[in-house]
C-alpha positions in Angstrom: -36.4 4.1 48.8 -33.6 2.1 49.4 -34.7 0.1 45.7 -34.4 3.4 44.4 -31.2 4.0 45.4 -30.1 0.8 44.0 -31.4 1.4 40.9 -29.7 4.9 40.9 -26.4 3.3 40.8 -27.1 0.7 38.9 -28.0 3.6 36.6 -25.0 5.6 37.0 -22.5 2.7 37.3 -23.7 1.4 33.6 -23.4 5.3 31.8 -19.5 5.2 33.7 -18.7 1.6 32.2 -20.2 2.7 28.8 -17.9 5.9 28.2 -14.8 4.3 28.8 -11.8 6.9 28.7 -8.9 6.0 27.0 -5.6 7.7 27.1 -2.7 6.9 24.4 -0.8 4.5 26.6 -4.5 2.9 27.3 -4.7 2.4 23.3 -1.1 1.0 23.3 -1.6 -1.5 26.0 -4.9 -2.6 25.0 -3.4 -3.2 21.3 -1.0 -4.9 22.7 -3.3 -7.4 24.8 -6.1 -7.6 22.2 -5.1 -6.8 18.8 -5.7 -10.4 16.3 -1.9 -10.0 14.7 0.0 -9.3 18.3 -2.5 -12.6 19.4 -1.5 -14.3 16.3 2.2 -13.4 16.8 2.1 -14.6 20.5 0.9 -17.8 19.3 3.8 -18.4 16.8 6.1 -18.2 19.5 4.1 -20.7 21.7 4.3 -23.1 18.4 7.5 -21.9 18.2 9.2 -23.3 21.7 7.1 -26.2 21.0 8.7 -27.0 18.0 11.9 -26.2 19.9 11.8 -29.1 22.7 10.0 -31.3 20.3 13.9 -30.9 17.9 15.5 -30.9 21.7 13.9 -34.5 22.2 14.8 -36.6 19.0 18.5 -36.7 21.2 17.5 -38.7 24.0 16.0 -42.5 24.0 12.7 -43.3 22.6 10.7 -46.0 24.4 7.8 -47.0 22.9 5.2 -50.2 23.6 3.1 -51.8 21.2 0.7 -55.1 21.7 -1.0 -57.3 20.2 -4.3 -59.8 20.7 -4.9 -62.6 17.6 -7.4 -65.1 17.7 -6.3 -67.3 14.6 -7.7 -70.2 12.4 -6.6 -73.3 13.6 -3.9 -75.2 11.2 -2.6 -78.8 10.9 0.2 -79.4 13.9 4.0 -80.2 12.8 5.0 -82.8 14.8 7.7 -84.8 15.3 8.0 -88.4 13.5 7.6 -91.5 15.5 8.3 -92.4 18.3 8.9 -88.9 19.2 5.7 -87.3 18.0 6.4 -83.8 19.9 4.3 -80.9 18.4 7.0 -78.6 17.4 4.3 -75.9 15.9 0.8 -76.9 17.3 -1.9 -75.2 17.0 -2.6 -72.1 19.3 -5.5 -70.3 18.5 -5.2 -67.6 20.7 -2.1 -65.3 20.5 -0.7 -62.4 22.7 2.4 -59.9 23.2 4.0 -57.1 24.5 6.8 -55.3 23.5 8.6 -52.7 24.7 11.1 -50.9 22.3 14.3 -48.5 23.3 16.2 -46.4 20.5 18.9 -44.4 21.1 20.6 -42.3 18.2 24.8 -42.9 18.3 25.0 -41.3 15.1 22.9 -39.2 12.3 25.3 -37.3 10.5 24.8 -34.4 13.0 21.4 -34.2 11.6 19.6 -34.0 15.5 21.5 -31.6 16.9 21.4 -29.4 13.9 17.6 -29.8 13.9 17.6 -28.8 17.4 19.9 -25.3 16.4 17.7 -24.9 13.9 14.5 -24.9 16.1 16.7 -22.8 19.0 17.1 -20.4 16.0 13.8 -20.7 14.6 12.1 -19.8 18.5 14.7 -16.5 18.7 13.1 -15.2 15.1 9.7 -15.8 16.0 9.7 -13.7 19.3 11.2 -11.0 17.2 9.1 -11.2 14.5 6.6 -10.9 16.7 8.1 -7.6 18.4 8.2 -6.6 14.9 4.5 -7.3 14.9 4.2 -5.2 18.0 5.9 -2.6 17.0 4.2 -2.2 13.6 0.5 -2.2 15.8 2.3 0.7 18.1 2.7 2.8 15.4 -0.5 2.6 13.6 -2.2 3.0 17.0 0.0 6.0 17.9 -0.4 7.4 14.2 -4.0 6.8 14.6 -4.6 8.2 17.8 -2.9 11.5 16.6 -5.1 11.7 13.6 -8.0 12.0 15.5 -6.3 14.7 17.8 -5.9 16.6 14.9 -9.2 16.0 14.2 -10.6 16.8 17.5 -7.9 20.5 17.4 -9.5 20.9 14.3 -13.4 20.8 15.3 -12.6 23.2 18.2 -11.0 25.5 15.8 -14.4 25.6 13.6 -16.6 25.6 16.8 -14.5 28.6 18.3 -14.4 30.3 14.4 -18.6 29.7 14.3 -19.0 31.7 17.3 -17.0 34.5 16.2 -18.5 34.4 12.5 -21.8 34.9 14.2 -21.0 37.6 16.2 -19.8 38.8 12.8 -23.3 37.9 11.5 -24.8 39.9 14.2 -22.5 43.2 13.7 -23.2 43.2 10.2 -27.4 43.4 10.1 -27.0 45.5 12.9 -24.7 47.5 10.1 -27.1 46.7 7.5 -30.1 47.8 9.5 -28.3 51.2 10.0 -27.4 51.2 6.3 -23.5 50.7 6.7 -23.5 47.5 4.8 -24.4 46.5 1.7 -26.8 43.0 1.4 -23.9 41.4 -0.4 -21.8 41.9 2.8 -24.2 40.3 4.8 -24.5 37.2 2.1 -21.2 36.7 2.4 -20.7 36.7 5.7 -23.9 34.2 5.9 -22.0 32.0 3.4 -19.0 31.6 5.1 -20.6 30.9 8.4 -22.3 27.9 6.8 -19.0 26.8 4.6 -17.4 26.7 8.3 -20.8 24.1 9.2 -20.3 21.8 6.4 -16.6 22.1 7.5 -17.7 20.7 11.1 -19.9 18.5 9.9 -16.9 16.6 7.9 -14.3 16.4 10.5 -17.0 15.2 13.0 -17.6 12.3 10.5 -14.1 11.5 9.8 -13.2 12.2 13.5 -15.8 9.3 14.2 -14.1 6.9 11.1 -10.8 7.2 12.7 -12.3 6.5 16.2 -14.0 3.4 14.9 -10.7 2.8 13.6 -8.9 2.8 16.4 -11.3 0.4 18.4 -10.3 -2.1 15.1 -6.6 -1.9 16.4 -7.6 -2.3 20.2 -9.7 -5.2 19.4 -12.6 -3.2 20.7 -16.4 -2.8 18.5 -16.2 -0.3 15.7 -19.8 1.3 17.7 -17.9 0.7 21.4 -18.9 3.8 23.7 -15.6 6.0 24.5 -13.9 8.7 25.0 -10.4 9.5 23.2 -9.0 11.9 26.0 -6.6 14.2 24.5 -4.0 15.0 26.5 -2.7 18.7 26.0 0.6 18.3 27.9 1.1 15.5 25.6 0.1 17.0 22.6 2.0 20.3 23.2 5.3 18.7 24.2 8.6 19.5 22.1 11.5 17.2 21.7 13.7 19.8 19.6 17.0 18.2 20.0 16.0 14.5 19.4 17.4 13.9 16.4 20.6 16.2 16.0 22.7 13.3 16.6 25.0 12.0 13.2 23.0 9.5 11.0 25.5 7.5 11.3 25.3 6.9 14.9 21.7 6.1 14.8 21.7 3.5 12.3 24.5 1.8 14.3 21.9 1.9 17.2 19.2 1.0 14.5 21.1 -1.8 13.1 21.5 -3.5 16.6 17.9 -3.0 17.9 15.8 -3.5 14.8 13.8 -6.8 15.0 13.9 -7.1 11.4 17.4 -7.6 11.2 17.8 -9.7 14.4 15.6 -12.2 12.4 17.2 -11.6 9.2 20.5 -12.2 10.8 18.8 -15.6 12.4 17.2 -16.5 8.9 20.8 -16.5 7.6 22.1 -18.9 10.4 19.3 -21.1 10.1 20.1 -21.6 6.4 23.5 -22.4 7.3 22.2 -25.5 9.6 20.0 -26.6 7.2 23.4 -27.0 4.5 24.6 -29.3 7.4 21.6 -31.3 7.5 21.1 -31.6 3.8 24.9 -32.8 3.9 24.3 -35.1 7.0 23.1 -37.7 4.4 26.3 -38.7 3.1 26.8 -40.2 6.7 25.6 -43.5 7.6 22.9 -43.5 10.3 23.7 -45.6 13.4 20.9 -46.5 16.4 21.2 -48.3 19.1 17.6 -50.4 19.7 16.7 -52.9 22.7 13.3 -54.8 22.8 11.7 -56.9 25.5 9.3 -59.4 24.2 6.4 -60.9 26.8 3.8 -62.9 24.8 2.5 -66.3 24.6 3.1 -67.9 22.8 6.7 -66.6 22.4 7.9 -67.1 18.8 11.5 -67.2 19.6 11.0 -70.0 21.7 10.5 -73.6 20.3 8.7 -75.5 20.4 5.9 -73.1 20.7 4.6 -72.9 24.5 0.8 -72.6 24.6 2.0 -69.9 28.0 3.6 -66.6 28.7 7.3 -66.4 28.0 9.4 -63.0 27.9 12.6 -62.9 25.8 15.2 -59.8 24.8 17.5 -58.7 22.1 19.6 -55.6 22.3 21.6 -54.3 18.7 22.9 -51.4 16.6 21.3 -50.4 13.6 23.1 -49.2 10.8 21.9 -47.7 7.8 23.9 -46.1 5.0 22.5 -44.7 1.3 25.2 -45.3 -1.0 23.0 -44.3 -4.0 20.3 -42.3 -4.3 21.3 -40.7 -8.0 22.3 -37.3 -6.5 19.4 -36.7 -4.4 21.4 -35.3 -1.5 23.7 -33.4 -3.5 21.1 -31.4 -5.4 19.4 -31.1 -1.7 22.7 -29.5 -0.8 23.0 -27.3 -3.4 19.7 -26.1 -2.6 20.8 -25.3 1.0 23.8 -23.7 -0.2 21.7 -21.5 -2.5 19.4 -20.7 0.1 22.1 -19.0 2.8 23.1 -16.8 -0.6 19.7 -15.9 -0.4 19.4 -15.1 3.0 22.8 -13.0 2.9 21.6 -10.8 0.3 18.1 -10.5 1.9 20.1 -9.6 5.4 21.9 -6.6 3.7 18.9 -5.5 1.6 17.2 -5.2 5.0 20.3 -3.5 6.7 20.1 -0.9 3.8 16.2 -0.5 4.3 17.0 0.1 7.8 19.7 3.1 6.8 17.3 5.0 4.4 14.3 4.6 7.4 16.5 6.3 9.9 17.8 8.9 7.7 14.2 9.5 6.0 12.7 9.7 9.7 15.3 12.0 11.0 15.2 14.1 8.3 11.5 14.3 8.5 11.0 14.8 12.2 13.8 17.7 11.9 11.4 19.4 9.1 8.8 19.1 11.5 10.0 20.8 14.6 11.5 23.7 12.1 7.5 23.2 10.7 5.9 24.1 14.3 8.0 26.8 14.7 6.9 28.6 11.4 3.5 27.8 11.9 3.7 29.0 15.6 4.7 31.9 14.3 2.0 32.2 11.6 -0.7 31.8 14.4 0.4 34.6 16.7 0.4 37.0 13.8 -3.1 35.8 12.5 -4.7 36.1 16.0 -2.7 39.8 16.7 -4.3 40.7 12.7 -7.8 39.4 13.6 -7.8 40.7 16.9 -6.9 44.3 15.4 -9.5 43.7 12.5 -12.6 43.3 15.1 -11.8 46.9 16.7 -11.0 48.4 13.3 -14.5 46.4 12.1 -16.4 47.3 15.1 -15.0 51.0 14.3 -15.9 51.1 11.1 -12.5 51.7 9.7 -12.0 48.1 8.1 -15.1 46.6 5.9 -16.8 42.7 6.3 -15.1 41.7 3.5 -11.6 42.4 4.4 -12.8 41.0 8.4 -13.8 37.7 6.4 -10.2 37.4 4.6 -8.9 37.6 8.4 -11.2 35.4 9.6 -10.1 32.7 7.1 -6.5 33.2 7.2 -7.3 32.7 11.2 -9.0 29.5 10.7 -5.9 28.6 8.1 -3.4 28.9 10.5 -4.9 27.2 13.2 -5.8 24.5 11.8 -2.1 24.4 10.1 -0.9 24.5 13.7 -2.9 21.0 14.5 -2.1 19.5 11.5 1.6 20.6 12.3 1.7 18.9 15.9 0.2 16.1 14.8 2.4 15.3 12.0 5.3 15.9 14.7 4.3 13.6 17.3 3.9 11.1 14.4 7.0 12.1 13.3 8.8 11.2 16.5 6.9 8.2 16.5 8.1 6.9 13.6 12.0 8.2 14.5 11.9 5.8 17.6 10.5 2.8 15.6 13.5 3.4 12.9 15.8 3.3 16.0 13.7 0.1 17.1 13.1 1.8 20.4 9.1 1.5 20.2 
């Protein structure tokens, strides 16, 4: 018994975990967790900050160790002449060492910390291009989730018009039976009740696709077992006074909270480094280097010592290119050239920005003044088709002229879902011109 039981759950625990429920904010913050370009983003900016300390540490000293382990053919001594006959190079067959090197840059033209701003700058762009990233996942997700609740407004429109069209079906060979209708009435009747099943059957299939397509944004299988809940509230809610505010004042709030300009902006200034370090070149580099020797033998000592001996040497290292046939002014040029570039691609997106806000405002405003029509259209369809089923039933109005109503009813409520959905994307796509999603 107890197995059973198990088993039960088991059972019931599998078919819960299999029809996952997913709201809209579930879609967004699974997108954002799972979806391959927000990933791919992410990891930018990891690569990103490493790049960043990797510039931060070319500025502090560099202490490196290499060593060394030779055994060597043996060669003729150098000795001394009589009497003395020291060996001032004998022959050591076996040779060691250790060094240890410090560097220190004194002076690179500027060329390290600019490399670091650069990198500083460089980090700043790639987090927002990847809030671009997100917010350009957001909206596809949020577009595509209101596609399928049209979609899913749509298929109970059909289902609810089905049921009615066979009542219909059913009044008129009970009309036909009693010879108040004509055949052709009930043919048509019979042909638009399976126009309104090939109808279903399309917006199931396309309601699938565009589930399947969101479980490609949430990172999910296209065949993954859930349930797109479809939150009326939500769906029904109007914002009608969103976007009265001047253009003008939203783009200034669009111009300062758009990622694309912040790293346009940061493009710009790291074009402007990159002019100092392409001009860094006309400076001589300076170093300052230390080495500690420990090997044996020791070659600075002579004679050579068959033993272990350490020895120093501390310097500055100067180096200075004082021709290099206008290599480093046609590398400035370049740089120069470049922050031209990057100005005029900083303004181009500026003025993208404008016409997205101004396109987006305009276009959520038609949409609220759409809903309202369309509200409108579906009060009056369902007052006319609830009028044409007495008259019907009556006998005052005939099938045809019921059918006419029964499509314009259809018409208008599926123009009513198409309407809200187009307005919540709408207002989606308003808050993303604004950078606020």
């Amino acid at each position: 018994m107890k197995y059973r039981i198990v088993v039960l759950l088991f059972v019931v625990s599998s078919l819960c975990q299999a029809q996952q429920i997913l709201t809209l904010d579930d879609c967004i913050q699974l997108a954002k967790e799972r979806n391959h370009n927000i990933v791919a983003s992410k990891a930018k900016v990891l690569a990103a900050e490493a790049r960043y300390k990797d510039a931060s540490s070319t500025l502090f000293p560099q202490i490196k160790l290499t060593a060394r382990a030779f055994e060597v053919s043996p060669v003729p001594e150098l000795k001394l002449p009589p009497p003395l006959n020291q060996a001032i190079f004998p022959s050591i067959t076996e040779q060691y060492g250790i060094r240890l090197t410090l560097q220190q840059p004194i002076f690179m033209g500027l060329k390290l910390q600019k490399n670091k701003s650069v990198a500083e700058y460089a980090l700043t762009a790639s987090k927002a291009e990847a809030q671009k990233e997100e917010s350009d996942v957001v909206i596809e997700v949020v577009s595509s989730y209101w596609n399928y609740v049209r979609l899913q407004q749509t298929e109970d429109v059909l289902l609810q018009m089905i049921r009615s069209v066979e009542q219909h079906m059913n009044d008129i060979k009970n009309f036909f039976e009693q010879g108040l209708a004509s055949d052709i009435d009930v043919l048509k009747v019979r042909v638009q009740l399976a126009d309104l099943r090939v109808q279903l059957i399309e917006v199931k299939n396309s309601k699938k696709v565009a589930q399947m397509y969101i479980h490609a944004l949430i990172g999910y299988p296209l065949e993954h077992e859930t349930t797109i809940y479809v939150d009326t509230t939500l769906l029904y809610r109007l914002h009608s006074d969103i976007a009265d505010e001047p253009i003008e004042k939203q783009t200034a709030l669009a111009v300062s909270g758009r990622p694309e300009i912040t790293y346009s902006a940061l493009q710009l200034k790291i074009n402007k480094e990159l002019v100092g370090i392409a001009n860094s070149n006309w400076y001589p580099q300076i170093m300052l280097q230390a080495n500690y020797d420990y090997a044996k033998p020791n070659q600075r000592i002579l004679p050579y010592k068959n033993r272990w001996d350490d020895t120093w040497e501390v310097g500055i290292a100067l180096q200075w290119t004082l021709w290099d046939w206008c290599s480093t002014h046609y590398q400035s040029v370049q740089a120069e050239q470049a922050v031209i570039v990057a100005q005029e691609r900083l303004k181009q997106i500026e003025e993208k920005v404008t016409l997205e806000v101004a396109q987006y405002t305009y276009a959520l405003r038609a949409a609220v003044e759409k809903l309202k029509a369309v509200d409108e259209e579906v009060t009056a369809a369902e007052e006319s088709y609830r009028t044409g089923v007495m008259k019907f039933k009556a006998g005052y109005l005939s099938s045809t002229e019921l059918t006419d109503i029964e499509t314009s009813l259809i018409r208008a409520k599926v123009s009513r879902a198409n309407a809200w959905a187009d307005y919540n994307i709408a207002l989606a796509k308003y808050k993303k011109s604004l950078g606020q999603l």
